[in-house]
C-alpha positions as a LaTeX table, in Angstrom:
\begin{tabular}{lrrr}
\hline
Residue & $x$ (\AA) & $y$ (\AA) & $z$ (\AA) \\
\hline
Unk1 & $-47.10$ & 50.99 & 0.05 \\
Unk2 & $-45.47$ & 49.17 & 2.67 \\
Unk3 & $-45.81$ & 44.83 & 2.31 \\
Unk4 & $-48.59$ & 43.17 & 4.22 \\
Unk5 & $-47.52$ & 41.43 & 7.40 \\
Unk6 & $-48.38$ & 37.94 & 5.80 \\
Unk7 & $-45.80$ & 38.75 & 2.80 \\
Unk8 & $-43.22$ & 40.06 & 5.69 \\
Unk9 & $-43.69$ & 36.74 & 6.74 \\
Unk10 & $-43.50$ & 34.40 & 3.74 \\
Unk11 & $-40.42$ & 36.04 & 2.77 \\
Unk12 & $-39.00$ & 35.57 & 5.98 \\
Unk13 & $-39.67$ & 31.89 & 6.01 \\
Unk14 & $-38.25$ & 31.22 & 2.58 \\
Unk15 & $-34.96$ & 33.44 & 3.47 \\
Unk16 & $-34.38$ & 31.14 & 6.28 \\
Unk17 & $-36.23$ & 27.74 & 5.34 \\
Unk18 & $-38.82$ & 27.85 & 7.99 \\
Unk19 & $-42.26$ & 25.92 & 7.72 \\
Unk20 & $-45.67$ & 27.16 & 9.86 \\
Unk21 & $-47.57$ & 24.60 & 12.17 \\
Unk22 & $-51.13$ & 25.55 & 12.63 \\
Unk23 & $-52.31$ & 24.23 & 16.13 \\
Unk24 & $-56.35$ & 23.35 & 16.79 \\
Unk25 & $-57.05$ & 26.40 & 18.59 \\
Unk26 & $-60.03$ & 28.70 & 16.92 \\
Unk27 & $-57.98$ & 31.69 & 16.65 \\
Unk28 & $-55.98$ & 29.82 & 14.33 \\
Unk29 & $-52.24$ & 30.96 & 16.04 \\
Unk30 & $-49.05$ & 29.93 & 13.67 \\
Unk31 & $-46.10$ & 28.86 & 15.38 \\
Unk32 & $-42.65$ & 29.57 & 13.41 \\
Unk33 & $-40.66$ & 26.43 & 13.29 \\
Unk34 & $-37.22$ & 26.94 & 12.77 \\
Unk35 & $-35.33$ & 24.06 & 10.89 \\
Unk36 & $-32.39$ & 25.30 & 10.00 \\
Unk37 & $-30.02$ & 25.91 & 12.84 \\
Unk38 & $-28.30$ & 29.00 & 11.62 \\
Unk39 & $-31.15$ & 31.02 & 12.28 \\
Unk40 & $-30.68$ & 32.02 & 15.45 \\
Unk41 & $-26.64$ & 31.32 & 15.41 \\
Unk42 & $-25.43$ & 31.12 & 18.92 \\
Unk43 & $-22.86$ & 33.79 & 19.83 \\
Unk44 & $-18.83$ & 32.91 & 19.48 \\
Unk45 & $-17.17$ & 31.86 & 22.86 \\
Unk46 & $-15.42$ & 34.67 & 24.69 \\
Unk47 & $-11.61$ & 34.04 & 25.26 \\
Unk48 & $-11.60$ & 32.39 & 28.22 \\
Unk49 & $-14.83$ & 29.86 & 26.78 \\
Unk50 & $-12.64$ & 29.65 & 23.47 \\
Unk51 & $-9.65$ & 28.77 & 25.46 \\
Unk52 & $-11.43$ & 25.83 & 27.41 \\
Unk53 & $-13.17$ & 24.74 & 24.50 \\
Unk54 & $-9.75$ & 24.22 & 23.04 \\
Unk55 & $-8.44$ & 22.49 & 25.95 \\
Unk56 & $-11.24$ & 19.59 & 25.81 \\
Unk57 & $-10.81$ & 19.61 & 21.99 \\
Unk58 & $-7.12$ & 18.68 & 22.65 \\
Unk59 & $-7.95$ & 16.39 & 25.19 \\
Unk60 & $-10.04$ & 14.47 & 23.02 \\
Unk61 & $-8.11$ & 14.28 & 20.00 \\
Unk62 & $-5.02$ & 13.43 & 22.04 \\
Unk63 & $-5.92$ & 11.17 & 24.33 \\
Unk64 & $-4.70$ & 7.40 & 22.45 \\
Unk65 & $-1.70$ & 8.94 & 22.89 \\
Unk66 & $-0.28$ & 5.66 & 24.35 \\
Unk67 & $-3.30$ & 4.50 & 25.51 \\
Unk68 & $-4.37$ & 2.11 & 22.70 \\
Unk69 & $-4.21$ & $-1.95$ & 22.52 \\
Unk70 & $-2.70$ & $-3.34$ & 19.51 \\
Unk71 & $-5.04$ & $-3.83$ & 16.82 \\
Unk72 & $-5.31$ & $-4.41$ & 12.93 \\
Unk73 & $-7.61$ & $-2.75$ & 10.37 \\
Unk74 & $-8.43$ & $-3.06$ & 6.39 \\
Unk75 & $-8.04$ & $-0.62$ & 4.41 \\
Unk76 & $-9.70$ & $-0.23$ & 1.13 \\
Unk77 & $-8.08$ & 2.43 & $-1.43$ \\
Unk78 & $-9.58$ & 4.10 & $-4.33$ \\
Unk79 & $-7.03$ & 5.17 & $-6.55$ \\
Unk80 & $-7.86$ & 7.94 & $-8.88$ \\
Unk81 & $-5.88$ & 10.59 & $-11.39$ \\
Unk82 & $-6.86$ & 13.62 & $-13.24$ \\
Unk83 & $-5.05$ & 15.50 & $-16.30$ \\
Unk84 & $-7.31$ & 18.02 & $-16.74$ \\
Unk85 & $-7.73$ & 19.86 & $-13.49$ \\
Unk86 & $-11.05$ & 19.47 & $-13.69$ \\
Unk87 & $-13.37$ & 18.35 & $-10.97$ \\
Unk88 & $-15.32$ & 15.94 & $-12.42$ \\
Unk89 & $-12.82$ & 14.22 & $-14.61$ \\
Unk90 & $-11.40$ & 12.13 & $-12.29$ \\
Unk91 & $-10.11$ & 8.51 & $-13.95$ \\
Unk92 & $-10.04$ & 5.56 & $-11.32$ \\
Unk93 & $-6.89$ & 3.98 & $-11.59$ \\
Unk94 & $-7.08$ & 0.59 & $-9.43$ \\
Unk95 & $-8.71$ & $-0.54$ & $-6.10$ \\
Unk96 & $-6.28$ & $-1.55$ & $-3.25$ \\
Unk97 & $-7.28$ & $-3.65$ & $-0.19$ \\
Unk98 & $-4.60$ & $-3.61$ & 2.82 \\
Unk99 & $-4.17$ & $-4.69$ & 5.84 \\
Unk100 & $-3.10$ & $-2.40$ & 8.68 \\
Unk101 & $-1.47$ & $-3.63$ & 11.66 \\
Unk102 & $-0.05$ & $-1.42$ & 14.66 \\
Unk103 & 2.65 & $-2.12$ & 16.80 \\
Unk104 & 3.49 & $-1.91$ & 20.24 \\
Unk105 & 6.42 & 1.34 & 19.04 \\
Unk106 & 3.80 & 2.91 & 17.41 \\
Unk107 & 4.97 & 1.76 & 14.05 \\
Unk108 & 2.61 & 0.40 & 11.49 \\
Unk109 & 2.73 & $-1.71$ & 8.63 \\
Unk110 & 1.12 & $-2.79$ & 5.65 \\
Unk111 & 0.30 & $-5.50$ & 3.62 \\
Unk112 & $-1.27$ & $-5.29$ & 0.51 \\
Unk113 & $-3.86$ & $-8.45$ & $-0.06$ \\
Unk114 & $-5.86$ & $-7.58$ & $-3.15$ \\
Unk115 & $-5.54$ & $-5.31$ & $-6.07$ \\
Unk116 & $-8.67$ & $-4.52$ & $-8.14$ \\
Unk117 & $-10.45$ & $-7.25$ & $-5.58$ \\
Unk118 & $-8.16$ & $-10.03$ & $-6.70$ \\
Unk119 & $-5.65$ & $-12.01$ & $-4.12$ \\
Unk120 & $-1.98$ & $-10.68$ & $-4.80$ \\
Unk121 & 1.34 & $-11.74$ & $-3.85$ \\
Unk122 & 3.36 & $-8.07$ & $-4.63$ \\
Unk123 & 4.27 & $-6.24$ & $-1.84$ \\
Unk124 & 4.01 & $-2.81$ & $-3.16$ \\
Unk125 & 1.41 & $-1.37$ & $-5.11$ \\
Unk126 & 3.53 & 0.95 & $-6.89$ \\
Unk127 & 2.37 & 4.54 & $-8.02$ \\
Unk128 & 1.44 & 7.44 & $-5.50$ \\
Unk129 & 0.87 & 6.31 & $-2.01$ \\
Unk130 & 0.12 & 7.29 & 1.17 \\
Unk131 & 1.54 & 6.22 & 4.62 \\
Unk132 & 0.76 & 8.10 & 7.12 \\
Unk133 & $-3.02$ & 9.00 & 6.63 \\
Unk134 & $-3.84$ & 6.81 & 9.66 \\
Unk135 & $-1.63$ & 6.93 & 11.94 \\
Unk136 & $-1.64$ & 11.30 & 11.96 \\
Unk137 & $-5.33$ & 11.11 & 11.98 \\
Unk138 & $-5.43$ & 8.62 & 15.43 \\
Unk139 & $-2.82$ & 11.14 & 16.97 \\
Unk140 & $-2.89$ & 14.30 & 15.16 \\
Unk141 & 0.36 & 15.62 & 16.42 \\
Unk142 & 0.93 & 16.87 & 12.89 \\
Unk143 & $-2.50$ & 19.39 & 14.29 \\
Unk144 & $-1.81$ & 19.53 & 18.54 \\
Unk145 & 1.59 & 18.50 & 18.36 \\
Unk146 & 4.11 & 21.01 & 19.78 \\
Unk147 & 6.82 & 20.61 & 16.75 \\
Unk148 & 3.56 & 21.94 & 14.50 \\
Unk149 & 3.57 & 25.09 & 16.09 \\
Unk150 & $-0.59$ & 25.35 & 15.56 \\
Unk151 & $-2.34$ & 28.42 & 15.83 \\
Unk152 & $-6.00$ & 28.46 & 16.49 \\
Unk153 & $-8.84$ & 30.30 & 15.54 \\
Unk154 & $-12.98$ & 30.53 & 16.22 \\
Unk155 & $-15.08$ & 30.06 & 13.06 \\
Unk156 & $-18.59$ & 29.22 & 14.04 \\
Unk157 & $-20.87$ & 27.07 & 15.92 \\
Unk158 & $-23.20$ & 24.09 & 14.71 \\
Unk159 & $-26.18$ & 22.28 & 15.67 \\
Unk160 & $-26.57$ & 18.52 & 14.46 \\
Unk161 & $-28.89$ & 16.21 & 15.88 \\
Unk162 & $-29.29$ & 18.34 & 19.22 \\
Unk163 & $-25.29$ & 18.50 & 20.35 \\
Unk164 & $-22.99$ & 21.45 & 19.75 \\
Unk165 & $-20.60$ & 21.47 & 17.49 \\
Unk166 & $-17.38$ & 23.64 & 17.50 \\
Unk167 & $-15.68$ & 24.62 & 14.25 \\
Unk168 & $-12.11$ & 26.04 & 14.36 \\
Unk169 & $-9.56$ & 27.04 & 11.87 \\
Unk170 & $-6.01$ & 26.35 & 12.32 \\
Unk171 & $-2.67$ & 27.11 & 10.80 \\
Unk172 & 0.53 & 25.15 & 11.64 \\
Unk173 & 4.14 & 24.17 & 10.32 \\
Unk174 & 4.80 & 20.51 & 8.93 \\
Unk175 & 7.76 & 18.45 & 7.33 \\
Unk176 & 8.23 & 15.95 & 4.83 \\
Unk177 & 10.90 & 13.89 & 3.54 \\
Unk178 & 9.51 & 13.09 & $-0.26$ \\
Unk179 & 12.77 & 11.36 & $-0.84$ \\
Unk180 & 13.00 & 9.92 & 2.68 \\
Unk181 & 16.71 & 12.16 & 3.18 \\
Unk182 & 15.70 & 15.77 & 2.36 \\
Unk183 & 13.36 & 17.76 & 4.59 \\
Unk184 & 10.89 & 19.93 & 3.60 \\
Unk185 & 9.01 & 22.96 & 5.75 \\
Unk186 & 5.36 & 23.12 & 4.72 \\
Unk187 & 2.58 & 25.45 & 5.20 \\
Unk188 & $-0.31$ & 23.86 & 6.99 \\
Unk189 & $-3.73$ & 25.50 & 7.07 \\
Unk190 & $-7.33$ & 23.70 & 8.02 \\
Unk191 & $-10.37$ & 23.37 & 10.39 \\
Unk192 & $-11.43$ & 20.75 & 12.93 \\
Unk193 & $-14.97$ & 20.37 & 13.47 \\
Unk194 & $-15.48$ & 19.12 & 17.09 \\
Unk195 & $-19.15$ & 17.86 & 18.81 \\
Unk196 & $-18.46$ & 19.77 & 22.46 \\
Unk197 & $-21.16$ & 18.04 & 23.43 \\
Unk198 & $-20.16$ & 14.17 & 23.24 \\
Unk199 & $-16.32$ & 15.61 & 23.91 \\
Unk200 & $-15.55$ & 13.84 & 20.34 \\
Unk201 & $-13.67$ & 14.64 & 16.73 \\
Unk202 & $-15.92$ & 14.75 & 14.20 \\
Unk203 & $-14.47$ & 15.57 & 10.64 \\
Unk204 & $-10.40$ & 17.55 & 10.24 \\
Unk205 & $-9.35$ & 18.98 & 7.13 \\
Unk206 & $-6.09$ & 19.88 & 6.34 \\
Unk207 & $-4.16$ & 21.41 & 2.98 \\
Unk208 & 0.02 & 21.92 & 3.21 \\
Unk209 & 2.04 & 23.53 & 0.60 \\
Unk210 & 5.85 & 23.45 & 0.46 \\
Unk211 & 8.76 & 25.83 & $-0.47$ \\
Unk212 & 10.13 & 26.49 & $-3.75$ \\
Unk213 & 11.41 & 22.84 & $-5.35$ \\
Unk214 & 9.11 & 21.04 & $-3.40$ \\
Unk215 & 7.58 & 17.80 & $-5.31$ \\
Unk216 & 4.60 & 18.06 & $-5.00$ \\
Unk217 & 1.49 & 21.08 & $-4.87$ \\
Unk218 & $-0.70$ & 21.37 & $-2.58$ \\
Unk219 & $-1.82$ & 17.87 & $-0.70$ \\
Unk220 & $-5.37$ & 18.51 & 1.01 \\
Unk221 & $-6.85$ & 15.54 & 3.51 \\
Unk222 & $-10.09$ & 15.50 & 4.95 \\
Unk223 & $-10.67$ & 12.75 & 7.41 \\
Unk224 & $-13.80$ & 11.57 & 9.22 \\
Unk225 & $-14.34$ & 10.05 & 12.58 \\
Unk226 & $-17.16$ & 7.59 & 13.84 \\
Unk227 & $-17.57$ & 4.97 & 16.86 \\
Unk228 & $-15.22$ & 1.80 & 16.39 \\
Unk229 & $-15.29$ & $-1.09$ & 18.51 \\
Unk230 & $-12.21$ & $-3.38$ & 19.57 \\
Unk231 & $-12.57$ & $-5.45$ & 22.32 \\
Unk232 & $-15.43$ & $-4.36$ & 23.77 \\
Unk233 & $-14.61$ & $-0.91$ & 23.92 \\
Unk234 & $-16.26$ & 1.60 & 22.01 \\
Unk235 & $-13.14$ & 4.14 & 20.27 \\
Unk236 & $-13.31$ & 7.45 & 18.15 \\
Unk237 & $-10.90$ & 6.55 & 15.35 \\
Unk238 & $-10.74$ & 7.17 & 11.53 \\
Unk239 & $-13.33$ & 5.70 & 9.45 \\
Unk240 & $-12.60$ & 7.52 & 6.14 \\
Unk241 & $-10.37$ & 9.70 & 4.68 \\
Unk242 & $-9.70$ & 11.56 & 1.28 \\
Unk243 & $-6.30$ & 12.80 & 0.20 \\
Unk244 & $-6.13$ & 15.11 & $-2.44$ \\
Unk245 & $-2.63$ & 15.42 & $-4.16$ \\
Unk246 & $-1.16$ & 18.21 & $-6.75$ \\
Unk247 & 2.00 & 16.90 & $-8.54$ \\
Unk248 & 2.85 & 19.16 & $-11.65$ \\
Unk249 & $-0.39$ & 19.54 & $-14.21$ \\
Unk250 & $-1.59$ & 16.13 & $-12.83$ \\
Unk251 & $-4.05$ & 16.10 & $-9.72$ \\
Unk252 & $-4.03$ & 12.62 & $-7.39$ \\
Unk253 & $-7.07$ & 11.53 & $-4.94$ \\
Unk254 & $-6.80$ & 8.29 & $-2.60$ \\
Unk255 & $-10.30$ & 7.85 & $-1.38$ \\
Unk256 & $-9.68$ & 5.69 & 1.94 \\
Unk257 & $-12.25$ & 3.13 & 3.76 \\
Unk258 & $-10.98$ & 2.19 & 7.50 \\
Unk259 & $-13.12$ & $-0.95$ & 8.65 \\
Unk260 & $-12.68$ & $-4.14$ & 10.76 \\
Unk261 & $-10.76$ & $-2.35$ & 13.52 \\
Unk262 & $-9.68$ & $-5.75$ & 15.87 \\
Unk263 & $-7.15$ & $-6.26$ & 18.17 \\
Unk264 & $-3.82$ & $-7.52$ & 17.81 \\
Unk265 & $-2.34$ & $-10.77$ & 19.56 \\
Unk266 & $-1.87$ & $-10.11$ & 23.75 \\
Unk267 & $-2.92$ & $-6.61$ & 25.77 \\
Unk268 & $-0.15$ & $-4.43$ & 24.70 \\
Unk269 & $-0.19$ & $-0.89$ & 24.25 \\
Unk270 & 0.47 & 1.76 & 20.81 \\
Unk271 & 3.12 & 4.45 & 22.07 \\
Unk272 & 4.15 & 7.47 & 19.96 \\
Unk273 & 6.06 & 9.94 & 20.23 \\
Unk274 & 5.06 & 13.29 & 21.87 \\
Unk275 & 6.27 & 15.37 & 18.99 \\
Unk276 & 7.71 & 17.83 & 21.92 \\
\hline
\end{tabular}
């Protein structure tokens, strides 16, 4: 005996997290509301709309590229270590609160200023560190740069708060120096989740594995992107970051807090290099 209509219904809404509004009217008409936005997904982007789409995307991550003022941030460091290779057993390992500063070359440098939230005079915090977190994440030649090689591909569309957003895979080719002489060739998978409608990075994700006799396993870094303001102008730049690092049974995670973006000293201008 075939279901009722109503139970057609009711197990449609539960399948796809819909709720019924009722209006007024005597007839007593039910209007489907849909609230989640996969529902009706909205078709992939042909080649040439996957091909623009890229473009902006490109565009908008790239476009600091020598067009920033000098500026300073904090950075606040969660330090944390697990033996077990378990999820949930990670053991923090010390707070560290730093201060960023940017220069003109494109170079950065940091001070450290507290460890564990007291004042401290060493320079290094010693341990596993990281670098380069901010300044790849500002300009992400290590995703668009030409030296990376990147390959893109469509994964799906997104609705948040009413503006579209893109989600694309990528692979691409990156290098490190662990010992600062001897260069390594790594494997560079991830996805960049881009809102086409306000033309702005959202959220990247990255993992990279090296060769044989590499150092370390794989190294995974998310990073997140929000309205900043220095100077009066409102910026897209990091705002937090989590870097994930495999080094023989033991598993590493930096949790990273970007805040108090100001600028630096006289108008002056960031320049990197191309990466071409």
């Amino acid at each position: 005996m075939p279901p009722a209509p109503g139970e057609v219904l009711l197990k449609l809404m539960r399948a796809h997290r819909l709720r019924l509004a009722i209006t007024s009217a005597p007839s007593l008409v039910f209007t489907v509301i849909v609230t989640c936005p996969g529902v009706f997904a909205q078709p992939a982007p042909d080649v040439a709309a996957l091909d623009a789409l890229l473009v902006r995307m490109k565009a908008s991550a790239m476009r600091y590229q020598g067009h920033l003022p000098d500026f300073t941030c904090t950075e606040v460091t969660v330090r944390k270590e697990d033996r077990s290779r378990n999820p949930t057993n990670w053991r923090t390992l010390d707070t560290l609160e730093e201060l960023v500063s940017f220069a003109s070359t494109g170079h950065i440098s940091k001070t450290l200023v507290k460890k564990n939230g007291r004042p401290t005079t060493k320079k290094k915090p010693g341990g596993l560190i990281e670098n380069a977190v901010l300044s790849a994440a500002i300009v992400p030649l290590g995703i668009f740069g030409a030296k990376a090689q990147p390959k893109f591909d469509w994964d799906h569309w997104q609705t948040r708060s009413e503006h579209r957003i893109g989600v694309i895979v990528y692979q691409a080719v990156g290098e490190n120096y662990p010992d600062g002489k001897t260069r390594y060739e790594l494997k560079v998978t991830g996805r960049i989740i881009f809102d086409d409608t306000a033309g702005n990075l959202i959220r990247t994700e990255s993992a990279s594995v090296g060769p044989p006799g590499y150092p370390f396993g794989e190294v995974r870094v998310e990073t997140d992107y929000a309205p900043v303001t220095i100077s009066d102008r409102e910026l897209i730049l990091p705002t937090r970051a989590v870097m994930t690092t495999v080094r023989g049974k033991r598993r590493y995670q930096s949790e990273i807090q970007f805040s108090g973006y100001r600028k630096y000293q006289a108008d002056t201008t960031i320049r990197f290099e191309d990466g071409r």
